[in-house]
Structure formats: structure tokens, C-alpha cells
C-alpha positions in Angstrom: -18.1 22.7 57.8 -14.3 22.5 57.6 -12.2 19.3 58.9 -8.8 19.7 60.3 -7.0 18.0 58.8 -2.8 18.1 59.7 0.1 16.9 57.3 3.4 15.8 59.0 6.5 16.6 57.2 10.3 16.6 58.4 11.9 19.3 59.1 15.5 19.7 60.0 15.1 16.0 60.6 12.5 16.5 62.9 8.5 15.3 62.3 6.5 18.6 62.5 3.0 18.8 61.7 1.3 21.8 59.9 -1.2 23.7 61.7 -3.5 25.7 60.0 -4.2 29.3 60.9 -8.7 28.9 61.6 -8.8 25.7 63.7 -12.2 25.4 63.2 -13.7 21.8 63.2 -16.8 20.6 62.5 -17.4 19.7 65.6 -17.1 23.2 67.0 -18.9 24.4 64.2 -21.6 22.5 65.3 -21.3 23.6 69.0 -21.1 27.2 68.4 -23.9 27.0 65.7 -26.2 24.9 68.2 -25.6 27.1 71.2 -26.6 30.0 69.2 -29.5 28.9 67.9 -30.5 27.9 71.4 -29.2 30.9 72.8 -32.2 32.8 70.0 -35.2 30.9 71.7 -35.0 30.3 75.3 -38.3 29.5 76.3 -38.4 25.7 75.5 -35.7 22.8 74.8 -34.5 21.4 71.5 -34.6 18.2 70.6 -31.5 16.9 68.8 -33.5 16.0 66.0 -34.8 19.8 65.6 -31.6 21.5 65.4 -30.6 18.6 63.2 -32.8 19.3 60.4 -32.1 22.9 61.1 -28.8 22.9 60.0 -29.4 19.6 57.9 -26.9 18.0 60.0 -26.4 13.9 61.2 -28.3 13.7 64.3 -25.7 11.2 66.0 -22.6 13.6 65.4 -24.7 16.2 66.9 -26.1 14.3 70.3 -22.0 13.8 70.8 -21.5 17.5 70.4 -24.4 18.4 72.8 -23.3 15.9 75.3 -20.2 17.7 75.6 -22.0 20.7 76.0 -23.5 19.6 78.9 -21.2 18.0 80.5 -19.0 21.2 81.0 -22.2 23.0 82.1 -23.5 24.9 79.0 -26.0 23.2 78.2 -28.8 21.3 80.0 -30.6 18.2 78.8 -34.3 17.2 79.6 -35.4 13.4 78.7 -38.9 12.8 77.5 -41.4 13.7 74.7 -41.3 17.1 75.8 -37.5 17.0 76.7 -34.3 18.4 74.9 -31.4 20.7 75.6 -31.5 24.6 76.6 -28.8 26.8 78.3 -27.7 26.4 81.3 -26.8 29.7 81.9 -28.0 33.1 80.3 -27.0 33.7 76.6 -25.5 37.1 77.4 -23.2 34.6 80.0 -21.9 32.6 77.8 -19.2 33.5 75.3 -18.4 31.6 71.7 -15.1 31.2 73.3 -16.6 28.4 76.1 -18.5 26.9 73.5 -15.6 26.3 70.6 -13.0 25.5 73.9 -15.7 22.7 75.6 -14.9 21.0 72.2 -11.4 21.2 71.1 -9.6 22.6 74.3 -7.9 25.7 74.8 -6.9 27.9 71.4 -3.4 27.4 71.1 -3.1 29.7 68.3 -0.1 29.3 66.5 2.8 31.8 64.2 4.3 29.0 62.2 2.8 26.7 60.0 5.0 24.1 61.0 4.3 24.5 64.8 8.4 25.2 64.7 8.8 26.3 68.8 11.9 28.6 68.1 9.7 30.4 65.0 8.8 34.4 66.0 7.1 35.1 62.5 9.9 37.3 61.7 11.5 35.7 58.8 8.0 33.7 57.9 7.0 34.0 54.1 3.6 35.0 55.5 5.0 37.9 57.8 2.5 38.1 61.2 -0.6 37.2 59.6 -0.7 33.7 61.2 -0.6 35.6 64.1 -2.8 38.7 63.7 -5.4 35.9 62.2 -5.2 33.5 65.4 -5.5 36.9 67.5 -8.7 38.0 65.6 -10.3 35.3 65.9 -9.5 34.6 69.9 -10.5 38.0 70.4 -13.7 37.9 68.6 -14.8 34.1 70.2 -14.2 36.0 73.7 -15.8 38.8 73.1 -19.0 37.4 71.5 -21.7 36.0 73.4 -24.7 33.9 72.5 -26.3 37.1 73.3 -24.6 38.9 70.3 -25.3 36.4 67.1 -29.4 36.1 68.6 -30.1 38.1 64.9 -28.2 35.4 62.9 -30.5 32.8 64.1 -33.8 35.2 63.3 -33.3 34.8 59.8 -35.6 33.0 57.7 -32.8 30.2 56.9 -33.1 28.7 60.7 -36.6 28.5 61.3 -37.4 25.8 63.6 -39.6 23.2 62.1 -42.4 22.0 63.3 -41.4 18.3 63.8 -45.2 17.8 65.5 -47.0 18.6 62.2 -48.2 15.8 60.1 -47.2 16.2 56.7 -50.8 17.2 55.6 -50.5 19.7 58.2 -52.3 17.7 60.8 -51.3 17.5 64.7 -49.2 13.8 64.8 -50.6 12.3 68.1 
């Protein structure tokens, strides 16, 4: 899970800060991954604690995440023993694009590294790939559904654990 992290330097005598190409937080991470993995099993919530230990992730970061997810209407959330979140809407309705956006905003993909307004690429040491990068990836989070990545989340790696099981196998009560 990658941080942003942005350096500030001066630039012309101006403060810039550097943006980086993938603005992919963990916190979006975390969204997208989340939503897909309840986008793969519809049939009954998941309780933060289960899609915690599935991606071995803290539990506290994660109910922030989720909260958000709900309240921009992507997720719901159920209280009680037998509560937990599921989508709000169909997973072929919802794209990767809502999920990363209900966390850091709207992509503002970027062709300088310095986030210089009067910068067109042109004369950039790294030509248009700033912007062909920013364009791939807005094209693929809009044009991917929850629907789409249901296989990722078949895989043996993210199998839901069953938190109800004693650890001698036994039903907990």
C-alpha cells in the first residue's frame, strides 16, 4: 500500500509541490480493494473485522474507509451480530472510479511533476508519459466495475475466514 507522500521545493521563487504520476493512497487502496471483495460475494455483509484479516489490514483505518463509502452511497452498513457492510447498488453499477474518487476526490491527473500550471509536457525530461500514465489509469478506474475484478477476489489468497469457528474448529456461541 503506497502513501503519498509530496516534497515542496522552489521553483522560480515559487513553492511548488511534486506530484507523483499514480496517486494511489492507502486509503483508496483500501476502498477499491474492499468494494471488490464485497462486490465477489453479495449475498451477506462483512463485518469490518472480516475484510480486515482478509487483507491483514488495521481494522480502525478500515471502518474510516468504509464509512466514507457509505456515506456517498456505495456502500450500506448493517449494525448487529449479524450486521456489516454490502453494496448499495449492483457491482456491475459501480465503477473503481466512484470508489478511489469517494476517497481522495476527483483525479486531477497531472503533466508536470512540479504541478507547474504553464507546463504542456513538451519540453519535460519525461516527454508525455506523466500524461499517458494519469490517462491510463483514469480510463481503466472508469471503465472497470466491481463487476469486472469479481475473479481477483476468487482466488485462494482472499478467502473469507470463518471468524465464527472456534479455534478447535468448534461453533463459538
Amino acid at each position: 500500500m503506497k502513501k503519498i507522500i509530496k516534497f515542496q521545493y522552489l521553483w522560480n521563487g515559487e513553492r511548488c509541490l511534486v506530484s507523483w504520476a499514480l496517486k494511489i493512497s492507502e486509503a483508496a487502496s483500501l476502498a477499491m480493494h474492499s468494494a471488490g471483495l464485497l462486490g465477489s460475494d453479495v449475498s451477506t455483509p462483512m463485518s469490518t473485522k472480516t475484510i480486515a484479516t482478509v487483507f491483514n489490514i488495521s481494522e480502525a483505518h478500515l471502518s474510516k474507509v468504509l464509512q466514507r463509502l457509505v456515506k456517498v452511497g456505495l456502500l450500506k452498513s448493517l449494525r448487529g451480530p449479524k450486521g456489516g457492510f454490502s453494496l448499495a447498488k449492483e457491482p456491475g453499477s459501480i465503477t473503481l472510479l466512484e470508489v478511489y474518487e469517494a476517497t481522495e476526490g476527483p483525479i486531477d491527473p497531472t503533466n508536470c511533476l512540479f504541478s507547474l500550471s504553464d507546463c504542456d509536457g513538451k519540453n519535460c525530461i519525461l516527454g508525455h508519459v506523466l500524461a499517458d500514465a494519469n490517462s491510463h489509469l483514469k480510463n481503466y478506474l472508469v471503465t472497470t466495475t466491481l463487476a469486472d475484478i469479481q475473479h481477483v477476489f476468487k482466488q485462494e489468497r482472499f478467502q473469507i475466514p470463518d471468524l465464527t469457528a472456534g479455534q478447535d474448529g468448534t461453533e463459538k456461541e
